[in-house]
N, C-alpha and C positions, 0 to 999 in steps of 0.2 A: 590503817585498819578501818574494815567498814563500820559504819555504827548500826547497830540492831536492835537499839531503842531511841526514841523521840521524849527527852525533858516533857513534863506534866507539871504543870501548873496545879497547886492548890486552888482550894475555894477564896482565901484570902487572897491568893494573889489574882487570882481572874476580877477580883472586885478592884484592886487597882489597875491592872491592865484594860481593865473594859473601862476606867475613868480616861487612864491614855489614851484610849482610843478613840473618847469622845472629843478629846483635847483636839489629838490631829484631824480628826474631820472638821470639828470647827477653824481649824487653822485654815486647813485648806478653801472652806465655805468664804473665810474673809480675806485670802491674801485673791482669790476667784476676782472676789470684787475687783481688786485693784490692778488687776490682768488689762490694761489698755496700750493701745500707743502713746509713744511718749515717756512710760514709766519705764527706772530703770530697775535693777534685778537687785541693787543694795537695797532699794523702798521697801522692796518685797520683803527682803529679809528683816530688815527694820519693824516690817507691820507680825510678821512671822513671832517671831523674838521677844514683841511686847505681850505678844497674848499669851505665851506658853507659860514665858512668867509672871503672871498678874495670874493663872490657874492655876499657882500653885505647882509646876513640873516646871522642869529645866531641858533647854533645848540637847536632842540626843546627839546630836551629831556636829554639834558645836568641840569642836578640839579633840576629835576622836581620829584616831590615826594623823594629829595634826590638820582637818581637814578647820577651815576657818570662817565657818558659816553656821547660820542656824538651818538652811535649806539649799540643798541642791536645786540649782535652776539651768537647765540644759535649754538652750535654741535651735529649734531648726534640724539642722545637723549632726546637733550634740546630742549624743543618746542618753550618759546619765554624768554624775557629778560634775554640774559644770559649779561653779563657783561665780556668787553672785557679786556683784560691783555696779559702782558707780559709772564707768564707763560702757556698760551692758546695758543701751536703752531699747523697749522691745519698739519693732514698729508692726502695722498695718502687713496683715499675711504671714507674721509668724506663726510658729507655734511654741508655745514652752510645756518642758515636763518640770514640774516642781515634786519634790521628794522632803518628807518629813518627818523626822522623828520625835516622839516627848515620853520624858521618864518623868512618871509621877512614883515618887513614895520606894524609888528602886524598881519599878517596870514599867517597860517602851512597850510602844505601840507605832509603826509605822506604814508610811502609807504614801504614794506616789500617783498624780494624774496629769495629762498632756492637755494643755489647754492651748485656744485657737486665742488671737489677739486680733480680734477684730472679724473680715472676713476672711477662709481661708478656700484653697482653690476644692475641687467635688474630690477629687485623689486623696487628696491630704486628709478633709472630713473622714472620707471612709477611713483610712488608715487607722486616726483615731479612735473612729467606731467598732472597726474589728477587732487592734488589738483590746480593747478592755471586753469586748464581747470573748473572747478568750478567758479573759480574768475571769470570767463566770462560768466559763464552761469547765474552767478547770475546778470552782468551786462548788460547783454542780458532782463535779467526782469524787471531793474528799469528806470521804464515809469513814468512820471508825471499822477495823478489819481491813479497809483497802490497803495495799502498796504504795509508797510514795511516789512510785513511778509513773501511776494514772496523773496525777498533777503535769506534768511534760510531755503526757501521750494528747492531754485534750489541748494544750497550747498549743504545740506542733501540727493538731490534726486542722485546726482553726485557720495557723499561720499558715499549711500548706492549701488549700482550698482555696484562699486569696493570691499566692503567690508572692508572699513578702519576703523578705530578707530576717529571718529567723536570729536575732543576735542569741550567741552560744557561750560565749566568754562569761559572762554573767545572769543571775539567775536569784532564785528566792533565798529562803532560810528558818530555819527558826529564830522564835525571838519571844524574849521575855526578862530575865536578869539581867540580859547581855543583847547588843543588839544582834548580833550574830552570832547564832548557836547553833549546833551541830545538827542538824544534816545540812550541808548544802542542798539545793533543793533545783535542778536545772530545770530549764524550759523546755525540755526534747526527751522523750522516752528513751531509756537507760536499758540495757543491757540487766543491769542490778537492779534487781525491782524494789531494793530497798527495806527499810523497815515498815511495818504495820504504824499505819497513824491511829490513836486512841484517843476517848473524852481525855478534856485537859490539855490537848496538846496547840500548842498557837504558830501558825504558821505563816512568813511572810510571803509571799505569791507573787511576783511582780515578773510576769510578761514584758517583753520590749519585741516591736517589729521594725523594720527598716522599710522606707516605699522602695529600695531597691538591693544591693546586699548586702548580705551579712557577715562583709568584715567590717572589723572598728579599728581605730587605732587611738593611743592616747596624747596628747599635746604634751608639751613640753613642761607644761606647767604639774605633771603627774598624778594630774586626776580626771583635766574633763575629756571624755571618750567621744570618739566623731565616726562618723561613718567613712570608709574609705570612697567611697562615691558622690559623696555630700550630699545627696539625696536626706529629705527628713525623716526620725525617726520618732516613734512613739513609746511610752513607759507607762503600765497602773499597774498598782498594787493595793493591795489590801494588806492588813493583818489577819489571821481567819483564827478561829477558834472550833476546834474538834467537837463534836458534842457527841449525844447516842443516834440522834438522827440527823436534820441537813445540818452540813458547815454553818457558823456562823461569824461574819462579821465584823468585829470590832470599831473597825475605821470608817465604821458605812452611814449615811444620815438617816436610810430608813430601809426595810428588807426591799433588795431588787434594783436600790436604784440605780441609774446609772448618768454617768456624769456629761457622756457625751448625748445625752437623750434630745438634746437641744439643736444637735446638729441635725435631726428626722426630720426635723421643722421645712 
């Protein structure tokens, strides 16, 4: 059945929500720090883990569907849920997407960005830079009154311009009680334009490109997803909050910014 309304969030719950959401950005602002060569993807989750609980939230994605991690850390390759370990050390020219969730008080806020380990080659840079420059283009579209379908028209128009490998299998959502709440929300314009997005409504957004295409496939371990070319791929998201006028935010440090902005340099 298609759904023909988007969950709305109360006033009290956007006060929690907009604290999770402060949560995961600083998550990601400190586990950033610890993005070098050498470091493996358990440290990560270790540095992840302590702060969510020391604020007061609990890690969202810790034992959910069985998954056994505080944070998805994808390499390279691996497009999203990879599963962090001790035997997972990054070096010099990767790239990792780290994926986060934190429920403060009964509501998540999540939020995913691809970060470079060191230096990484001009291809891969850009890769990084377009796909989240998508991320904004698609929240540049979500206006109260639009269709949910403008969200995967402006990702798509983005991915297709570069020529990247459009991952299709997965995609945004809502979220707020539950991490995953109803709509699904694709990365590619829909046939179904959807339901109207309204104030209140919190949306996850998360883009993923491929530097070549866009099949994946999943390992054996049934979760972490790989490109079928091995080529690397990229993952941002936000959590976004509907308002009366521009989208706003939740997971973001400050209006605009953007994570890969270092790589202009």
């Amino acid at each position: 059945m298609a759904i023909t309304t988007i969950n709305k969030k109360s006033r009290h719950d956007l006060r929690l929500q907009r604290k999770a959401g402060r949560i995961v950005a600083d998550v990601h602002a400190l586990v950033k720090e610890h993005i070098k060569p050498g470091v493996s993807t358990a440290e990560l989750d270790v540095v992840a883990e302590e702060y969510i609980r020391k604020s007061g939230a609990t890690p969202t994605f810790q034992g959910m569907y069985g998954f056994p991690a505080t944070l998805c850390t994808s390499i390279n390759d691996e497009v999203v849920h990879g599963i962090p370990s001790a035997e997972r050390i990054l070096n010099e020219g990767d790239v990792i997407s780290v994926d986060v969730g934190a429920t403060y008080k009964g509501l998540i806020a999540d939020a995913a960005f691809t970060h470079p380990v060191g230096a990484v080659s001009d291809d891969v840079a850009k890769l990084l830079i377009v796909t989240e420059e998508s991320l904004f283009a698609a929240i540049e579209a979500m206006r109260a009154g639009q269709r949910l379908h403008v969200i995967g028209g402006a990702v798509e128009a983005v991915c297709n311009e570069h020529g990247y490998g459009l991952v299709r299998n997965y995609g945004g959502h809502s979220v707020g009680h539950k991490l995953h709440e109803e709509p699904f929300i694709h990365n590619f314009k829909t046939e179904d334009p959807g339901p109207e997005m309204q104030p209140g409504n919190t949306l996850a957004v998360e883009p993923m490109f491929n530097l070549g295409t866009e099949e994946v496939y999943t390992e054996d371990d049934e979760w972490t997803v790989r490109t079928k070319d091995h080529k690397p791929s990229a993952h941002f998201e936000h959590t976004i909050l509907i308002t009366d006028g521009e989208a706003e935010p939740l997971t973001i440090f400050e209006p605009g910014f953007r994570h890969t902005g270092f790589l202009n340099n």
